[in-house]
C-alpha positions as CSV (number, residue, x, y, z in Angstrom):
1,X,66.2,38.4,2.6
2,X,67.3,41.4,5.4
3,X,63.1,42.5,4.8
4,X,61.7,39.4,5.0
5,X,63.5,38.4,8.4
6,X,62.0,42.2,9.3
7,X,58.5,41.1,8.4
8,X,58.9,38.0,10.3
9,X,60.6,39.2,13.4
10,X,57.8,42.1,13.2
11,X,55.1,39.4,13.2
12,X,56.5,37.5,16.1
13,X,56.8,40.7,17.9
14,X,52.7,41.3,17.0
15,X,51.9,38.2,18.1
16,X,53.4,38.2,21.4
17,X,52.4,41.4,22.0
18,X,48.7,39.7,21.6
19,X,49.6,37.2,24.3
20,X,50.6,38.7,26.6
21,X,47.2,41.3,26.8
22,X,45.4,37.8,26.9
23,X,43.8,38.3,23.4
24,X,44.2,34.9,22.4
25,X,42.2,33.7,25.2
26,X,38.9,31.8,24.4
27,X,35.6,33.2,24.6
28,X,33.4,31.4,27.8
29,X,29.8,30.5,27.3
30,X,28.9,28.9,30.6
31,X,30.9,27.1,33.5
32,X,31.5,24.1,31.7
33,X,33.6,25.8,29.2
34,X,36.1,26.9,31.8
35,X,37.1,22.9,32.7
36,X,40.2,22.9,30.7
37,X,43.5,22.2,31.1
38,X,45.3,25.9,31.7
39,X,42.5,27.2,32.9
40,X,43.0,29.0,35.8
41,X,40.7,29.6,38.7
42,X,41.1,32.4,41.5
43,X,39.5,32.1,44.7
44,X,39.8,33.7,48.2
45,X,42.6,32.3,50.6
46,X,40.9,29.7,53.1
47,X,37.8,30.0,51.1
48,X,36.3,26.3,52.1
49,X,33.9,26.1,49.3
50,X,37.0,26.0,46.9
51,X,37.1,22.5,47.7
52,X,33.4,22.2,45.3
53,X,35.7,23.8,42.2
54,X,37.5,19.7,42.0
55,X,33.9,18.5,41.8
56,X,32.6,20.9,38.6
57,X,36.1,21.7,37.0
58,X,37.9,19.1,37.9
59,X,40.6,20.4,35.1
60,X,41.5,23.6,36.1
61,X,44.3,25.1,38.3
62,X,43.7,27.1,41.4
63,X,44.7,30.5,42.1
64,X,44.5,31.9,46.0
65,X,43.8,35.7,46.9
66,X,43.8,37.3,50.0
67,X,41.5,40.0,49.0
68,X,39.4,40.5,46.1
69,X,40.7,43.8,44.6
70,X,43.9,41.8,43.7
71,X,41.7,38.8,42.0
72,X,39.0,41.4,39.8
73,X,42.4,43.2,38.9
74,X,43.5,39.5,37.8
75,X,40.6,38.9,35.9
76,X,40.6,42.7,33.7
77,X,44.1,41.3,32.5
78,X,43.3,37.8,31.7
79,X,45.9,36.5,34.2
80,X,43.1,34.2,35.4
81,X,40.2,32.7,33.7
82,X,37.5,33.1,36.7
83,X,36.9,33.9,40.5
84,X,34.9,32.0,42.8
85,X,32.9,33.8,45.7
86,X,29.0,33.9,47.2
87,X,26.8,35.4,44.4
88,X,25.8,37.8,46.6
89,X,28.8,39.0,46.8
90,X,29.5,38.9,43.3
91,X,26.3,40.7,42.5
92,X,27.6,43.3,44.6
93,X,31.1,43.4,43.0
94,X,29.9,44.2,39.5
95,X,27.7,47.1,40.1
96,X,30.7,48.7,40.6
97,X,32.9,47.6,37.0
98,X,31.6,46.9,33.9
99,X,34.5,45.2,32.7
100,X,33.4,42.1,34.7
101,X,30.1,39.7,34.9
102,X,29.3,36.9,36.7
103,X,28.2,33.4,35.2
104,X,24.3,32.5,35.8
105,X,25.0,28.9,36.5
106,X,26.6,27.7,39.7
107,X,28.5,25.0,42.0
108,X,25.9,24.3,44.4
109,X,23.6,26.4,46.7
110,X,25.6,28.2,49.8
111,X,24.0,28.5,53.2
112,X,25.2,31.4,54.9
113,X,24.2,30.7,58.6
114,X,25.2,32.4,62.6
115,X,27.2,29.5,64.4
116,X,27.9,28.7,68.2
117,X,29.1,26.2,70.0
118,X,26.9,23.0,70.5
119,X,26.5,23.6,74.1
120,X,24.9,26.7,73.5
121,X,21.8,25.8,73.4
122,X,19.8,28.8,74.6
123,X,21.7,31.5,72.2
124,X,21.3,28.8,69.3
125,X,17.6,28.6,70.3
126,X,17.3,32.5,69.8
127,X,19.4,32.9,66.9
128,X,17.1,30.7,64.8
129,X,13.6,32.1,66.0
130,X,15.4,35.4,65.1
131,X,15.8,34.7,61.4
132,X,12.7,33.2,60.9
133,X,11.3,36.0,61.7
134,X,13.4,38.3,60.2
135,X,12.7,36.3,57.1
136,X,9.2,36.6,57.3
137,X,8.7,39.9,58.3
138,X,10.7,41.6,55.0
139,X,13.3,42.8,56.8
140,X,15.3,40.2,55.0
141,X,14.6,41.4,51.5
142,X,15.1,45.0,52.6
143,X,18.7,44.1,53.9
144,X,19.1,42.6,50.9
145,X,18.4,45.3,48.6
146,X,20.1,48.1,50.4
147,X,23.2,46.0,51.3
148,X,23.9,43.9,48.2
149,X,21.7,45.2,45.7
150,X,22.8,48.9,46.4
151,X,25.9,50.9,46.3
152,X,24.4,53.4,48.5
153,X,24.6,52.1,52.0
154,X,22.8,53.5,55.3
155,X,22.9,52.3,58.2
156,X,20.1,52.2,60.1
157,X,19.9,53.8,64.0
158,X,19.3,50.5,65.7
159,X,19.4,51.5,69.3
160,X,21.5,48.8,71.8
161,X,19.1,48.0,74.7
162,X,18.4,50.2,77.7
163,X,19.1,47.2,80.7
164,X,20.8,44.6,78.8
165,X,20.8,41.5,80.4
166,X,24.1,39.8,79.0
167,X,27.2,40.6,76.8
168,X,27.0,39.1,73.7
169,X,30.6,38.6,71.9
170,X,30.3,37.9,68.0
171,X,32.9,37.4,66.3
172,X,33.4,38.6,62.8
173,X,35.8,39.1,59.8
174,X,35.8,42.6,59.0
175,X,36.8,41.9,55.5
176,X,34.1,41.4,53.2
177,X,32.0,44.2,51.9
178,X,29.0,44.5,51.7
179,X,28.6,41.8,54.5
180,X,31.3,42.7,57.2
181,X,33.4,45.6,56.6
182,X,35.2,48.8,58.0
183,X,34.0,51.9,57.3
184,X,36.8,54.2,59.1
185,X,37.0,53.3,62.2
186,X,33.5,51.6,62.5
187,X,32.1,47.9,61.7
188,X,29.7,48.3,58.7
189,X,28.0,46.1,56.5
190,X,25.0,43.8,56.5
191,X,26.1,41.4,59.1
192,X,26.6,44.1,61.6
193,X,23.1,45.5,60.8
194,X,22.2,41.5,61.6
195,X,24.0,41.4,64.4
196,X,22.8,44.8,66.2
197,X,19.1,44.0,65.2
198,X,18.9,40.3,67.0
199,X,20.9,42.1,70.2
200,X,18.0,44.8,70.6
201,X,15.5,41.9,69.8
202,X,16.4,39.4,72.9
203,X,19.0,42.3,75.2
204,X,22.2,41.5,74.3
205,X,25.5,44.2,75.1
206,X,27.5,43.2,71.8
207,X,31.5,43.3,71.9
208,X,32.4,42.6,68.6
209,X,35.5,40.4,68.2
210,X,37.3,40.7,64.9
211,X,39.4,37.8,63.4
212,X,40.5,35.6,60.5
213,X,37.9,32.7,59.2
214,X,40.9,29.9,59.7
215,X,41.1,30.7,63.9
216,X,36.9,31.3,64.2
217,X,35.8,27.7,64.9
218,X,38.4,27.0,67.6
219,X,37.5,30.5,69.4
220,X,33.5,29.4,69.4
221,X,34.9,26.2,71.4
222,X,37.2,27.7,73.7
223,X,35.1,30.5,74.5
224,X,36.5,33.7,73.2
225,X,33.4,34.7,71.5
226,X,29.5,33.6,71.7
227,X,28.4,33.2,67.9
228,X,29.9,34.0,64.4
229,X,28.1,36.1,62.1
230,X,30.1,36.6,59.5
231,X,29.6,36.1,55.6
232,X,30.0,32.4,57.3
233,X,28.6,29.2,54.8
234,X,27.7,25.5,55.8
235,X,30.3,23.5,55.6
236,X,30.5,19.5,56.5
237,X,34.0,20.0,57.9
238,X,33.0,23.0,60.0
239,X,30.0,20.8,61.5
240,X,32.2,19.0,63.0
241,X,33.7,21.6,65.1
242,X,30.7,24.6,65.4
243,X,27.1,24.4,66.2
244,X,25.2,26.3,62.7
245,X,22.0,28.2,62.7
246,X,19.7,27.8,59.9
247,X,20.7,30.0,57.0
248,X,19.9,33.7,56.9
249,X,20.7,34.1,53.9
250,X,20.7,31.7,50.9
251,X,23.1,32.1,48.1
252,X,24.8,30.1,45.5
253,X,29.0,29.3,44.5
254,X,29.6,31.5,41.4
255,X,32.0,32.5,39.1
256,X,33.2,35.8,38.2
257,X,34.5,36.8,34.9
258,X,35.8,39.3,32.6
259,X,32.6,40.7,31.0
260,X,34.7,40.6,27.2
261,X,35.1,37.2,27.1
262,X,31.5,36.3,27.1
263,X,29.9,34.7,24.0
């Protein structure tokens, strides 16, 4: 009797064990698997696209991050079932760790546009003639590939202009690499590349003004800064308050995953 308690007591104790690493957790085939009940869904704190998880999961529960480390470390240990962000940013997340993937379907395409307010109509004017050309002259894809498709970043010498005929204040995050990030004590990342590239195009000084996404639309409107550029998407909501440029880069809502659940 004493041995068979043993046995049992030993298989509880295996069991549990298994649990807790998350080995019992289901395998995912594609985003539609994920909409079930104790599912649980990580995505950045503030993020406004979370709002298009209700619309494609509408069973799952939410989980919010303030940065990403935190949510990938999340994922490795099965604590939650997914993380929502850009794909481009995704894509750049995984060249870094194996140990996660990212699913090929999506919630939706995600504009990722400059923004002013609506009575700028000059800046909006340039900001707009800007990326069309940027998109058509390749300079686009070569951002692209060195920023997101690359671990290995350079920065190109982008010289600010000799007589500049106006200072240009953009306000930006700061917190999401590859996009808008600090390197030491420097702004870095692809939107700053943006950014000093469109000031040398039309002779802008730039004074960069750092902030969080949540107070960004209401210092467009009451004049603390110029234009956003930063990692910012199209939203309906924030059409309401800020004046968007079309997109400069073009991206989708994806999920991110632990690579060992896949089937």
């Amino acid at each position: 009797m004493m041995k068979t308690k043993k046995v049992l007591l030993a298989s509880v104790a295996a069991m549990l064990l298994l649990t807790a690493c998350g080995a019992e957790k289901t395998k995912i085939i594609d985003l539609k698997s994920l909409n079930a009940p104790g599912t649980v869904i990580g995505a950045p704190q503030d993020y406004a696209a979370a709002r298009q998880v209700g619309e494609y999961l509408p069973n799952v529960t939410m989980k919010y991050f303030i940065n990403t480390a935190d949510a990938v470390a999340a994922i490795e240990s099965n604590k939650i079932d997914g993380f929502i962000y850009d794909r481009c940013n995704l894509d750049y997340m995984v060249q870094a760790n194996s140990k996660i993937a990212v699913l090929p379907d999506s919630m939706g395409d995600l504009d990722i546009c400059a923004a002013t307010a609506f009575e700028n109509k000059e800046l909006m004017s340039q900001l707009n003639e800007f990326i069309k050309n940027y998109l058509d002259d390749g300079t686009a894809q070569d951002m692209y590939e060195r920023w997101i498709l690359s671990k290995n970043h350079m920065m190109p010498t982008i010289e600010p202009p000799e007589n500049p005929a106006k200072k240009l204040k953009v306000i930006t995050s700061g917190e999401v690499e590859p996009m808008t990030f600090y390197k030491g004590n420097e702004l870095w990342g692809y939107d700053i590349e943006f950014t000093r590239r469109f000031a040398l195009e039309y002779g802008y000084e730039i004074e960069f003004v750092v902030m969080d996404y949540s107070g960004m639309p209401e210092a467009i409107r009451s004049g603390k800064g110029d234009c956003i550029i930063a990692d910012l998407f199209y939203g309906e909501e924030r059409a309401e308050q800020i004046w968007f440029s079309e997109p400069y880069i073009k991206t989708q809502l994806a999920v991110l995953v632990n690579r060992s659940r896949l089937q």
